[in-house]
SEKEPA-958933 format. One record per atom (N, C-alpha, C): atom name; residue in three letters; residue number from 0; x, y, z. Coordinates in nm, 2 decimals. Atoms other than C-alpha are relative to their C-alpha. Example, Ala and Ser with C-alpha at 12.3 -4.5 7.8 and 13.67 -1.06 7.14 Angstrom:
BEGIN
tordo	dodren	vexba	u	v	w
N	ALA	0	0.09	-0.12	0.00
CA	ALA	0	1.23	-0.45	0.78
C	ALA	0	0.09	0.12	0.00
N	SER	1	-0.09	-0.11	0.00
CA	SER	1	1.37	-0.11	0.71
C	SER	1	-0.08	0.11	0.08
! end
This chain:
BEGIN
tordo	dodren	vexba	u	v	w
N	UNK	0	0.03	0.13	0.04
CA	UNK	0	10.78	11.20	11.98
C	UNK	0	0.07	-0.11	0.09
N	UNK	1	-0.10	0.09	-0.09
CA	UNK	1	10.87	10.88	12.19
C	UNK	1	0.00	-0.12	-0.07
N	UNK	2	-0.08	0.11	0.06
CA	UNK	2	11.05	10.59	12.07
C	UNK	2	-0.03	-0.15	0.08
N	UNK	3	0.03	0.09	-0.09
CA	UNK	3	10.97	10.24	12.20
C	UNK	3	0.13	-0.04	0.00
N	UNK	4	-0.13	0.03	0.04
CA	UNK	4	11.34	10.10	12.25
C	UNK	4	0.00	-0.10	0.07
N	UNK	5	-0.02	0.13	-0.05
CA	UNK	5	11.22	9.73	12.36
C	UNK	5	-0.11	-0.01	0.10
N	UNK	6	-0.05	0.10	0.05
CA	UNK	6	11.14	9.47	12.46
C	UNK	6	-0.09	-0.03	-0.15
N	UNK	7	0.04	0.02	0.15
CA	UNK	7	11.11	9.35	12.09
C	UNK	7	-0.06	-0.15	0.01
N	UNK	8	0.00	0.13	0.08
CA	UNK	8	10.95	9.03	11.91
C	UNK	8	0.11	-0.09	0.00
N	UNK	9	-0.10	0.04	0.01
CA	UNK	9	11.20	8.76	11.93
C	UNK	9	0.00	-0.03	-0.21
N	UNK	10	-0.01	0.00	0.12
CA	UNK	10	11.34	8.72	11.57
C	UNK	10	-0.09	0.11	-0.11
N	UNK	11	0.06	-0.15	0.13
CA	UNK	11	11.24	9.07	11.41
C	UNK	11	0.11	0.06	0.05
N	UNK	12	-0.08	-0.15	0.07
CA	UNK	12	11.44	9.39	11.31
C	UNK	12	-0.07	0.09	0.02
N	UNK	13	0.05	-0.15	-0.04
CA	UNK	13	11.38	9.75	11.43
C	UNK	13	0.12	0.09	-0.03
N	UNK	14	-0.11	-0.08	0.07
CA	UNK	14	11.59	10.03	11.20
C	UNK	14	0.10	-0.05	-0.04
N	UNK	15	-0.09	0.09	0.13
CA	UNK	15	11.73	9.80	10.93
C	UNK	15	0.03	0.09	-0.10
N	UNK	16	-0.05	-0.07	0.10
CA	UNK	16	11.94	9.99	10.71
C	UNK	16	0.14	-0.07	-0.06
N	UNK	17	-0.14	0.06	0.09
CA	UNK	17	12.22	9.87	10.43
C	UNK	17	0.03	0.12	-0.08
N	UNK	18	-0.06	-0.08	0.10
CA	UNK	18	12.45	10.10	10.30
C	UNK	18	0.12	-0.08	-0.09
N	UNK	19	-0.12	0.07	0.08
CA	UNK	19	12.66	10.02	10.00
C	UNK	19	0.10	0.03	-0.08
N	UNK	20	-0.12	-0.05	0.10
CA	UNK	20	12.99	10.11	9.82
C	UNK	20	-0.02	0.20	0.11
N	UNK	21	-0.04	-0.15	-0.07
CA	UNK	21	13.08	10.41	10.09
C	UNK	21	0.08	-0.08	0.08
N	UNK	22	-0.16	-0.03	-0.11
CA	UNK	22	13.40	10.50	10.29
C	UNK	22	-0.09	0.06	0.15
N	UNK	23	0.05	-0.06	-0.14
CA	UNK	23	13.32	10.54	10.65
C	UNK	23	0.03	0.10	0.05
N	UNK	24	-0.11	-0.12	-0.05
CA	UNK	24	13.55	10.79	10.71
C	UNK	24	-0.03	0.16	-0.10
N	UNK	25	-0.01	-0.13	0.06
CA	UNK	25	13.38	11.01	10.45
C	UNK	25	-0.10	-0.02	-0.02
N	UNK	26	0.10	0.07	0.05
CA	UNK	26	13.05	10.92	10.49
C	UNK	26	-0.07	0.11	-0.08
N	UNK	27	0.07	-0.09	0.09
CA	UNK	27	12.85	11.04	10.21
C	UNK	27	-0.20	-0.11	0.00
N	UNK	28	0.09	0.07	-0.02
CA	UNK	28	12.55	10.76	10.26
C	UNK	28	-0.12	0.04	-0.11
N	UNK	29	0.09	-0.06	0.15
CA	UNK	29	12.41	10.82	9.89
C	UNK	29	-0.07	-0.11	-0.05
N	UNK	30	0.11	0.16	-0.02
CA	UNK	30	12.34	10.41	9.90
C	UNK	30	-0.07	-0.06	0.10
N	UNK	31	0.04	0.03	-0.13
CA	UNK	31	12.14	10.41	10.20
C	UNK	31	-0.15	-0.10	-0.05
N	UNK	32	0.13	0.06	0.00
CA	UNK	32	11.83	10.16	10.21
C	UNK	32	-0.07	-0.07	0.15
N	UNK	33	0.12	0.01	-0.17
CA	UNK	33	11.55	10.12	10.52
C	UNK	33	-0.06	-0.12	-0.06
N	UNK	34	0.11	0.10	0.04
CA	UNK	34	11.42	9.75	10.52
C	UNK	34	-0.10	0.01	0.08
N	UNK	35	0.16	-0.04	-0.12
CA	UNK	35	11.07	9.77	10.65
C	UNK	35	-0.09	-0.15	0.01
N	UNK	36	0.06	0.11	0.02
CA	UNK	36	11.04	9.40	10.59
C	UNK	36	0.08	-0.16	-0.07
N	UNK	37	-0.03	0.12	0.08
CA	UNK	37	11.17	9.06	10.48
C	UNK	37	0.06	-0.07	0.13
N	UNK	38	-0.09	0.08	-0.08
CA	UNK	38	11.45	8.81	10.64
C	UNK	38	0.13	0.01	-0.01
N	UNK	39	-0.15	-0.02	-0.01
CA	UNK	39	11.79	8.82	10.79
C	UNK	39	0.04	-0.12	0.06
N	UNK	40	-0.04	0.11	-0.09
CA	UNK	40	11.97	8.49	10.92
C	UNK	40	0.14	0.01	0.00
N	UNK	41	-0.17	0.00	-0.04
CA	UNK	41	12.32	8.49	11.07
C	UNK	41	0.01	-0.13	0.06
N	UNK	42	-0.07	0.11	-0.09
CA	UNK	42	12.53	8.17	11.13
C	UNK	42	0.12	0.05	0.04
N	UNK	43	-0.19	-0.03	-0.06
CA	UNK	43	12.87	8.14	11.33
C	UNK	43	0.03	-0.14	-0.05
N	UNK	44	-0.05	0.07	0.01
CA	UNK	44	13.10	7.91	11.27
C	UNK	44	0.12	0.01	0.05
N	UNK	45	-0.10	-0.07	-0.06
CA	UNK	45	13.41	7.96	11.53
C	UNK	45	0.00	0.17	-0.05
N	UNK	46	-0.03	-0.10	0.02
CA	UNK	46	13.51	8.27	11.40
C	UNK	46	-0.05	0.11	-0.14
N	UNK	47	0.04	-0.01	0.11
CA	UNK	47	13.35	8.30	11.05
C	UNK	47	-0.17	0.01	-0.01
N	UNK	48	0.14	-0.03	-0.01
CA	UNK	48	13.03	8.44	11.01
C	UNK	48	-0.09	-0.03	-0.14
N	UNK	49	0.04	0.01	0.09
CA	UNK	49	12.75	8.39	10.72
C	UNK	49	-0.14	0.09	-0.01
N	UNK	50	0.07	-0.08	-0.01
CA	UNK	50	12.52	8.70	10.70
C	UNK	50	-0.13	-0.01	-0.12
N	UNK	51	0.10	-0.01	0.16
CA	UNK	51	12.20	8.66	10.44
C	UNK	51	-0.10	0.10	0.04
N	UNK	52	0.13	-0.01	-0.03
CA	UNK	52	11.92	8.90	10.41
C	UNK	52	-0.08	0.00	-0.16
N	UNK	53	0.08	0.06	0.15
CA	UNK	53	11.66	8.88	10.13
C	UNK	53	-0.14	0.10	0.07
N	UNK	54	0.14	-0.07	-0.02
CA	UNK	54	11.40	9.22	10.20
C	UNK	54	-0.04	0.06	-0.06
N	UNK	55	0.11	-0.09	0.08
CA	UNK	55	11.19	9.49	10.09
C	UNK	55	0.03	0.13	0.05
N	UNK	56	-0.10	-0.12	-0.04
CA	UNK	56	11.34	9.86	10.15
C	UNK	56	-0.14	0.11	-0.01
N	UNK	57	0.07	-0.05	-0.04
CA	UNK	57	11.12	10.12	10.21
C	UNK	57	-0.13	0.09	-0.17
N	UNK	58	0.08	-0.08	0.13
CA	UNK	58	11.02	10.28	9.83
C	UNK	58	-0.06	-0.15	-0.06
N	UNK	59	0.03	0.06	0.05
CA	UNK	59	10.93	9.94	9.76
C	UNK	59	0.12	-0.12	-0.09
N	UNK	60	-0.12	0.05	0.08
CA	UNK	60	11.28	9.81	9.60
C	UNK	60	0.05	-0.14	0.06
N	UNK	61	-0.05	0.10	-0.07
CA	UNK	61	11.33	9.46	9.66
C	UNK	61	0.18	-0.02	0.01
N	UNK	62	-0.16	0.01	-0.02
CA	UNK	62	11.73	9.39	9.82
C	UNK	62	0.01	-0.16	0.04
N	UNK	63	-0.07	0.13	-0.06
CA	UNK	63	11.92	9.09	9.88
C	UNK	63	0.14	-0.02	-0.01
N	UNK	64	-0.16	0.01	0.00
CA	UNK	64	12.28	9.03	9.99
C	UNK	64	0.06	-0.11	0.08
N	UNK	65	-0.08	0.05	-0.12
CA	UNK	65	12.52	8.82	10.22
C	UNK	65	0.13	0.04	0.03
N	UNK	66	-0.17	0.04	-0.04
CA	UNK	66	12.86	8.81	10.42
C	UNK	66	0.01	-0.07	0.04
N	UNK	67	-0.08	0.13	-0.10
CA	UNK	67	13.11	8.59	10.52
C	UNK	67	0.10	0.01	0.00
N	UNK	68	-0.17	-0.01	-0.04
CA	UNK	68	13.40	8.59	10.69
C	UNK	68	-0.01	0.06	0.12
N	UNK	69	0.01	-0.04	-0.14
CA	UNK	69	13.50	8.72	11.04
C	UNK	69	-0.07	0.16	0.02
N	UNK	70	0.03	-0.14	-0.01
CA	UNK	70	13.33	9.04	11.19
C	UNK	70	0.13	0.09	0.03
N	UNK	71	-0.10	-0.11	-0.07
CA	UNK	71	13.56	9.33	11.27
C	UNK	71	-0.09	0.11	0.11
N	UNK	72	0.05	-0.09	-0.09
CA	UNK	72	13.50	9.57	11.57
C	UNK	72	0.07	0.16	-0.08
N	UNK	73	-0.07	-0.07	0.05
CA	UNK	73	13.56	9.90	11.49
C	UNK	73	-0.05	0.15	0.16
N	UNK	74	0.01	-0.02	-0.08
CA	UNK	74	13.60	10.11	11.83
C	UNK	74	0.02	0.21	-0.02
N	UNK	75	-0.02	-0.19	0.06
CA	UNK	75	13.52	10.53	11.79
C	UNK	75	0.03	0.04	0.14
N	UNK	76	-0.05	-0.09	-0.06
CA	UNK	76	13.67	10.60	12.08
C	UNK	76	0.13	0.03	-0.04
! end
């Protein structure tokens, strides 16, 4: 099977997933959800971010969430 890996739509999403209430370090990924559709909008603000999305997950389950506050890097080497 081959994968298209670009160039994309400006302002779309390709393998949107929200996981929620899991440990990284032990992932168990039992809240996993595939958006196959809605909206995401990120502001900056120096250093403070404002993450919203508002979609549609793949069984049909409408989701909606946000963050805010700084991102963190988290480096697996």
């Amino acid at each position: 099977m081959l994968f298209s890996y670009g160039p994309y739509k400006a302002s779309t999403f390709f393998y949107s997933y929200a996981v929620f209430d899991e440990i990284f370090s032990e992932p168990r990924f039992e809240k996993i959800y595939e958006a196959v559709e809605g909206k995401v909008t990120i502001k900056r603000k120096d250093k403070e971010y404002l993450i919203t999305f508002d979609c549609e997950e793949k069984g049909g389950k409408h989701i909606t969430g946000f963050f805010k506050g700084p991102l963190k890097l988290y480096d697996e080497k």
